[in-house]
N, C-alpha and C positions, 0 to 999 in steps of 0.2 A: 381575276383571270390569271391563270399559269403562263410565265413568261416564255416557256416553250412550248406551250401548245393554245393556242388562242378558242379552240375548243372547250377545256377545261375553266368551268366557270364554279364562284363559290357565291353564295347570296342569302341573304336573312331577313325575314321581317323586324317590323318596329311597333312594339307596343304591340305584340300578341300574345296572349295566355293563355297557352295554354301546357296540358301535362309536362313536365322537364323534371324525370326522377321524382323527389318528395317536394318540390315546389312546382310554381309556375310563371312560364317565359315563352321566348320569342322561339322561330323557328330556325333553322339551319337546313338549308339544301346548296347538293351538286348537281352539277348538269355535265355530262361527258361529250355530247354533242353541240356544245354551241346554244345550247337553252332549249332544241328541240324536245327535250324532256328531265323532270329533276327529280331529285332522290330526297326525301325529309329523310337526312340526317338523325335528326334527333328519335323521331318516330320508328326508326328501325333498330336505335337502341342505342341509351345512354345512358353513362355512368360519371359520375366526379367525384373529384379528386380536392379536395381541400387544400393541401399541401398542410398541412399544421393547422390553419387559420379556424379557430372554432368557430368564430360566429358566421362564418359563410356556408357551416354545414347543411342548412337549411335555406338558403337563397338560391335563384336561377339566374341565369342568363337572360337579363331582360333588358328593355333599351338598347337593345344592340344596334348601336348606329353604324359598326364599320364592321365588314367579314374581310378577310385577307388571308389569300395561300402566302406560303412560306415562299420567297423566290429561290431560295434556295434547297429546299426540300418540299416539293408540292403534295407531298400528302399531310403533311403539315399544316395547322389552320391557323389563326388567330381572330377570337373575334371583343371588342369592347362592350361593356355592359356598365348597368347605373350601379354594377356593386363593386366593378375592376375589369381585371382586362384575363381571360379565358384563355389554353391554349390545347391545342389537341396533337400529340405526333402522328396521327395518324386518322384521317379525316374517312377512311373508305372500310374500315375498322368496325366490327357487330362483337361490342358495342364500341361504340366511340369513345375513348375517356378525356374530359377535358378539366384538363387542373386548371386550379386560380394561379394567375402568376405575378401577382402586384405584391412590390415590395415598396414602400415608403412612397408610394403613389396616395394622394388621400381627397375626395371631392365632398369628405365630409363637412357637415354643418354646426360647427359645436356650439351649445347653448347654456352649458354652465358646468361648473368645474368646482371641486374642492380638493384641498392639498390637506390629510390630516395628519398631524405631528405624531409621529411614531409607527402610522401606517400609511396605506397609499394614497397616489392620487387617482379620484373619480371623477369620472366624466358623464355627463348629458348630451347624445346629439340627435340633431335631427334625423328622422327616417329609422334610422338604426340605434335605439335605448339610452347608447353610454356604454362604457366600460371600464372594468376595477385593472387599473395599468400597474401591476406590481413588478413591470423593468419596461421602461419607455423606450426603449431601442426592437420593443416585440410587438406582434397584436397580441391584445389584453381578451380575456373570458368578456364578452357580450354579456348584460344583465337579463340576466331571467326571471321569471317569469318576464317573455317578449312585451312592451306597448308600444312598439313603433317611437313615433318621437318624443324624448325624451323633454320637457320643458323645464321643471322645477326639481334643484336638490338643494339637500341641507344635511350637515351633518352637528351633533350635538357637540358644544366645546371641550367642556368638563366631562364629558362619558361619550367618548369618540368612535367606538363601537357603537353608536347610534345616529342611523340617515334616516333618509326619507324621500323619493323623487314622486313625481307626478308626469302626466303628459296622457300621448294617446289618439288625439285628436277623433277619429272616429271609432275609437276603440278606447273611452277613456278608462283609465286607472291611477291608481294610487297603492305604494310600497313601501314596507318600512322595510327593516335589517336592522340587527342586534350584532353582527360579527362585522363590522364595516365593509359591508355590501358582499358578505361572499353568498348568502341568500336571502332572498325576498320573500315578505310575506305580503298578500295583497290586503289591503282594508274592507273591511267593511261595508262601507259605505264612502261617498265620497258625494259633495257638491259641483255642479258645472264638470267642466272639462280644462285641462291643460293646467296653465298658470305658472303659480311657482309658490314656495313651501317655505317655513322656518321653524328650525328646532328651538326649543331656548336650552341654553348650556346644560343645562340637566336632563336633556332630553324628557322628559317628563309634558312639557304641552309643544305638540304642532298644530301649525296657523299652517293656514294655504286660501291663495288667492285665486280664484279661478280666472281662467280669460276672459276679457271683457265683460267683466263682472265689478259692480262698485260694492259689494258685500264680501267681505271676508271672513272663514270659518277659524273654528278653535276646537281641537279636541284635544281630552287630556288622556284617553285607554288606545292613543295608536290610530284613530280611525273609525272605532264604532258607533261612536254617538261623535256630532256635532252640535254647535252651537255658535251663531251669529255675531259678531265682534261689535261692537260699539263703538263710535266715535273716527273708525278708518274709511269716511266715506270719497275712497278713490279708486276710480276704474284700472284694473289690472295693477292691483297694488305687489308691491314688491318687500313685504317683511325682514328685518334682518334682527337675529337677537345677539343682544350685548354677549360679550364674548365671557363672562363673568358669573353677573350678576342671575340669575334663572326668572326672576320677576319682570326683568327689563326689555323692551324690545323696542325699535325704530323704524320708518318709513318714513320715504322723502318723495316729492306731487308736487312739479313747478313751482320752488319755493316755499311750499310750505312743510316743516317736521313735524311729524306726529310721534309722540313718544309713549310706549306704552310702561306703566311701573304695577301693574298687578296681574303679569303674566298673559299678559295677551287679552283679557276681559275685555280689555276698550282702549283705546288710543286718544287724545288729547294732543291740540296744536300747540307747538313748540314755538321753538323760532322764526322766524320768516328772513329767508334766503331769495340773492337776485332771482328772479323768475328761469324757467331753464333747466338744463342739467338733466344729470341721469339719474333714473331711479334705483341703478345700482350703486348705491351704498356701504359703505365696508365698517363692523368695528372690529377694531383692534384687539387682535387676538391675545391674551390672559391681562387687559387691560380695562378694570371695570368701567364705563360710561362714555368710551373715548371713541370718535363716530369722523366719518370724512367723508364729502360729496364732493362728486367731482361734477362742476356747472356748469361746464364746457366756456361758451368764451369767459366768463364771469372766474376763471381758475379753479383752485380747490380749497375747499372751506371745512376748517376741522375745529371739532368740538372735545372738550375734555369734562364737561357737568353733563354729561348724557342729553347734549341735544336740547340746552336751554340757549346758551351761547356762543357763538363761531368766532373764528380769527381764520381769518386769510394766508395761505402760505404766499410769501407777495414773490415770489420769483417765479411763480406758474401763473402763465398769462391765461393758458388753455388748458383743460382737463376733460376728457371723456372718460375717462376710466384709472382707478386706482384700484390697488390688492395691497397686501403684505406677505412676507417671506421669511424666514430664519433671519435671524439677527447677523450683523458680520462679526466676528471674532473681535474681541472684546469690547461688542455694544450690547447694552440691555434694550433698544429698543427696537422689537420689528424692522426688517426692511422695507421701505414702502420703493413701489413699480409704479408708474403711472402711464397711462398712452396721453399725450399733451404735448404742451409747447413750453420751451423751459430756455429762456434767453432767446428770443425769436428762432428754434429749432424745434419740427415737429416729431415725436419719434417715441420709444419706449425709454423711461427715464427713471434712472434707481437712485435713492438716498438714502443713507445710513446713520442719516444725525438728522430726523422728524424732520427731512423737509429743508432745514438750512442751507446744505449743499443739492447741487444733482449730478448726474454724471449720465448722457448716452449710451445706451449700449447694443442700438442698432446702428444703421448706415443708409442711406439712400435706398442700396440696393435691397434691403430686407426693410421695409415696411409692411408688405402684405393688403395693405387697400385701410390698414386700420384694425378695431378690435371686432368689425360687422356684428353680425346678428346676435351674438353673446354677451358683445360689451362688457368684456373681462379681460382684465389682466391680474394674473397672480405669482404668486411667488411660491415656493415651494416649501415646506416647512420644514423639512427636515434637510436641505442643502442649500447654502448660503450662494446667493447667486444667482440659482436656478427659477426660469419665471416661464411662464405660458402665457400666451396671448389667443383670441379667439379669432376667428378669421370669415369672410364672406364665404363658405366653401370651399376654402383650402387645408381644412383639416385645424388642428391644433399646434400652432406653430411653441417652439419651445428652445429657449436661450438658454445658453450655457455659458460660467466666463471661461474667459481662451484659456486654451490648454487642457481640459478635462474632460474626461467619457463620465456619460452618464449610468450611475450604477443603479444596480437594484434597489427602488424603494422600501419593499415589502420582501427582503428575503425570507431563507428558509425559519424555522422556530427559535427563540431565543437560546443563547447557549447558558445553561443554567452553572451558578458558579459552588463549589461546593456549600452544603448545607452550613446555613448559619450556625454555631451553640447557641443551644436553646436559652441562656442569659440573653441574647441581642435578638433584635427585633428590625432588621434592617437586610433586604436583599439588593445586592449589585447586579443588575444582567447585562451583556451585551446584545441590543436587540439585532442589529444587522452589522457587518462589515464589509466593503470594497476596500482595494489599494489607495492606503491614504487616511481611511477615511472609517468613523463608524456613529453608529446611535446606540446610547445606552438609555439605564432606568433604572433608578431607585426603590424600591415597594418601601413602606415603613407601615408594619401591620404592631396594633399596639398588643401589646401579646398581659397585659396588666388588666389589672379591676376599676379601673377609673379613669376618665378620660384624660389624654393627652392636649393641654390647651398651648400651642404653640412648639416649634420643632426645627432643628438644625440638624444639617447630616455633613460632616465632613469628612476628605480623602485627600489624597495624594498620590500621583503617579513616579515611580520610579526609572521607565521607560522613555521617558518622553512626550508621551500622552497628553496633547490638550481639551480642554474642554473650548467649545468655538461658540455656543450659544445655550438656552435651556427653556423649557416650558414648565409650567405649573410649579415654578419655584424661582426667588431669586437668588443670583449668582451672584457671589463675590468671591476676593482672595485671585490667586494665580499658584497655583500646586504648592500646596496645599488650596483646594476648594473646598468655599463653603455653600451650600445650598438651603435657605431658608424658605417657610411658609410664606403665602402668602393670606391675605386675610378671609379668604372661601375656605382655604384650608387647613385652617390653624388647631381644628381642635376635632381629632382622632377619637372617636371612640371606643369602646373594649373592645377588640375581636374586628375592626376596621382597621382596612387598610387602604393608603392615599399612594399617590405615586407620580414621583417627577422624571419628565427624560431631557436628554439632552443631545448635540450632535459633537461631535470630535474629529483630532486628527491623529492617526495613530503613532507611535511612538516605535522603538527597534524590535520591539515582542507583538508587533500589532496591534492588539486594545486588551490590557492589561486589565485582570480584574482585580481591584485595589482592599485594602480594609479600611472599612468605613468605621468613621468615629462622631462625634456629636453627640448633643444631647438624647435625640432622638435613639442611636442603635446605643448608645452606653448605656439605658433604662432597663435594668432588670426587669424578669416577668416575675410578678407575681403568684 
């Protein structure tokens, strides 16, 4: 009702479908008389306006629980919807246009998440797919080809341009992506519906669990053929492969681990752990064998023999969910996140030395109800610090340490540095920068007749330039750095090429591109 005129009425159904532009939704009518008579709004013509937002191009106005004139401008509309909240300046208007107007409003359901080092972060959520977030302060490109809700992703360790999500519900499907999800191709084939997925590091075999399903699939060509796993007989299994090893994979069922070692063929019980706990499990990213359950009251239980053995972190009384993150500046090991209890304190809790210490880094007032229906917490892998957590329908909450804007994950294309002389066989790139701060990466392509069995690449920054963590190589030295293999990737062969990245901070030139030396680029080509 228009606050100067008690005549002027605005009104809408709830849960009606029908035509609304290129989808379908509820209705919108005025009435000039006091409701003796009303105008469909919508049916005499509408048009929307996105504002930017790609994935609402194709969405309506539906669940509209609340219409409201503007009191201050009564041709003015606003009405809420299950996809945001709609605005119109002009309600009387052939056609009507009404833009989306939500900004950092979110009633999303998120369902699983991965952070991949060097590219971005992707999402799974309910209703609406997921999205490839390459600057988290925006909405991100919606995954295409559409299935509604998203349930299972994974992406490959070792060859990270390679996912995989599943969902669908009445509409099941299964996707893979070769460019880290910027397109989908749909499978083949696919068993059951929904579930969840695991690549193993090499990308080369995906498992997928379908929902309330005690049978787990295995294909090795993407999707076209399947075949029946052995040995993982648990309903709505939740796969995870070692971050490593490409043979290795793990699932954890009320205390009991099952471990698979010839690539997903069959699973075999492990250890046996207090009864309990989630089935989200994490291993440790470029760390072969090394696996963490979090048991919830029973704490969290981490394994270094792939899931034969466990030890206790004894300072967590409670765990429901653990991730990992970029290392902190001069640590080699992951940061681990956990949602738990850590010295009778319940909350999101980060350590930077495996566990020994912890530190808080929410507050009462940011809890969020927990990690709901995703039961995740992760960290970010290319900025130290940076963690997400899953929420009951409050979208994907996401911590930063104080003082920092979050920058572009996945900026624009790497800035290539001049061409190497053809004697060296070693490229520097810069892959992204913000103020402060950047990610680089190594290439070391053997440019020789014979393979390369083991390799060092070393540098030195003149500017200032730190190095703060690294993947697919380990780090020693302080400028002068040294980056060595590790043992997946020690031996290069002719005409391949391996590649390490790392994160930094940048120095007075910004991120300096340095000359590399070591054994690795001082190797003549043959």
């Amino acid at each position: 009702m228009a606050p100067d005129n008690p005549n002027n009425l605005v009104a809408s159904t709830i849960n009606t479908y029908q035509q609304q532009g290129n989808a379908w939704g509820d209705r919108i009518y005025t009435s000039a008389n006091g409701g003796a008579s009303w105008t469909d709004v919508i049916a005499r013509g509408f048009a929307k306006d996105s504002a930017g937002v790609s994935w609402v191009g194709d969405k309506a106005i539906h669940w509209a629980g609340t219409v409201e004139l503007d009191p201050f401008d009564t041709k003015a509309a606003w009405v809420s919807s299950g996809n945001g909240i709609f605005k119109t300046a002009n309600i009387n208007a052939t056609p009507a246009t009404w833009t989306f107007n939500v900004a950092g409003l979110e009633e999303t359901v998120p369902l699983n998440l991965v952070s991949i080092p060097g590219g971005p972060l992707v999402s799974a959520i309910g209703d609406y797919d997921g999205f490839r977030h390459t600057d988290p302060t925006r909405y991100a490109p919606i995954h295409t080809p559409s299935i509604g809700s998203t349930t299972g992703l994974d992406f490959a360790a070792r060859k990270t341009s390679v996912l995989a999500r599943a969902g669908g519900n009445d509409n099941p499907g299964m996707y893979y992506s070769t460019d880290t999800g910027i397109t989908w191709k749909k499978t083949a084939a696919m068993n059951g519906k929904n579930g969840q997925v695991a690549l193993s590091s090499d990308g080369a075999v995906l498992l997928h669990s379908p929902e309330n399903s005690a049978t787990s699939y295995r294909s090795t060509d993407f999707g076209s053929s399947w075949t029946a796993v052995n040995g993982l007989n648990v309903t709505a299994a939740r796969p995870v492969a070692d971050a490593v090893n490409p043979r290795k994979f793990y699932a954890y069922d009320n205390g009991r681990v099952f471990v698979s070692t010839d690539g997903g063929v069959s699973f075999a019980p492990k250890a046996t752990l207090q009864s309990g706990g989630s089935k989200v499990i994490r291993a440790v990213p470029n760390r072969e064998g090394e696996l963490w359950v979090p048991l919830y009251g029973a704490g969290l239980a981490r394994s270094t023999d792939s899931g034969a053995t466990f030890g206790s972190i004894g300072s967590v009384s409670y765990a429901a969910a653990v991730g990992f993150g970029a290392a902190a500046p001069g640590a080699t090991f992951p940061t681990v996140y956990i949602w738990g209890t850590v010295n009778g304190v319940k909350g999101v809790h980060r350590s930077v030395d495996t566990g020994a210490t912890w530190v808080r880094i929410n507050d009462d007032a940011h809890q969020y109800g927990g990690p709901g229906n995703g039961q995740f917490v992760i960290g970010d892998m290319n900025r130290y610090g940076v963690v997400y957590m899953s929420t009951a329908g409050r979208g994907i909450a996401m911590g930063l340490p104080g003082g920092t804007t979050p920058p572009p994950i996945d900026p624009p294309p790497p800035v290539e540095p001049p061409t190497p002389t053809p004697s060296k066989q070693c490229v520097y790139q810069v892959r992204s920068q913000w103020p402060g701060g950047f990610n680089g990466a190594v290439q070391i392509t053997n440019r020789g007749t014979s393979a390369m069995n083991g390799w060092s690449v070393s540098w030195t920054y003149s500017d200032g330039s730190k190095v703060a963590s690294m993947w697919n190589a380990v780090l020693s030295g302080s400028n002068p750095y040294t980056a060595t293999n590790l043992g997946w990737n020690a031996v290069i062969q002719p005409g391949q090429t391996v590649e390490f990245g790392f994160q930094g901070t940048s120095g007075s030139a910004g991120s300096q591109v340095p000359v590399l030396g070591g054994s690795a680029c001082a190797k003549a080509a043959k």
